[in-house]
Steps between C-alpha positions, in 0.01 A plus 500: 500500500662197346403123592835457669523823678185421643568178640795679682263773632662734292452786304594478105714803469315819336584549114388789264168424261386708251101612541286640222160642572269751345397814693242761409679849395404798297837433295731284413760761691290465791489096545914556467500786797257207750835227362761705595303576845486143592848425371605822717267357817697194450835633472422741825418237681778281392759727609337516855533112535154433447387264250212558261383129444251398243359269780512841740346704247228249391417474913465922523241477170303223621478648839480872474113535561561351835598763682218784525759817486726334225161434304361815523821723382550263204113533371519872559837512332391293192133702493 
């Protein structure tokens, strides 16, 4: 959020950033399948009116462990 928008109590309108990470995958053709799944998850969601937010997705990561049945499926998915 800007400095101005902020004084106003507003919200600085959402814009599109790039994000680059690394991601553990048997192949190079494998890290591209887990982009195109988040670009897809994205997209899905964006067409329902729902917006994935780096602020909304930063919130989910930092907070999955706090909910016992959310926790559990995720280690037991990642085992």
């Amino acid at each position: 959020m800007n400095e101005q928008n902020q004084q106003q109590g507003q919200e600085a309108p959402l814009g599109v950033y790039p994000i680059n990470f690394e991601i553990y995958a048997h192949s190079p053709q494998e890290a591209e399948d887990a982009r195109m799944a988040i670009i897809a998850f994205i997209g899905l969601h964006a067409q329902q009116g729902r917006a994935v937010t780096g602020e909304k997705i930063a919130k989910a990561i930092a907070n999955w462990d706090k909910n016992p049945i959310v926790k559990n499926r995720v280690i037991e998915y990642f085992k």
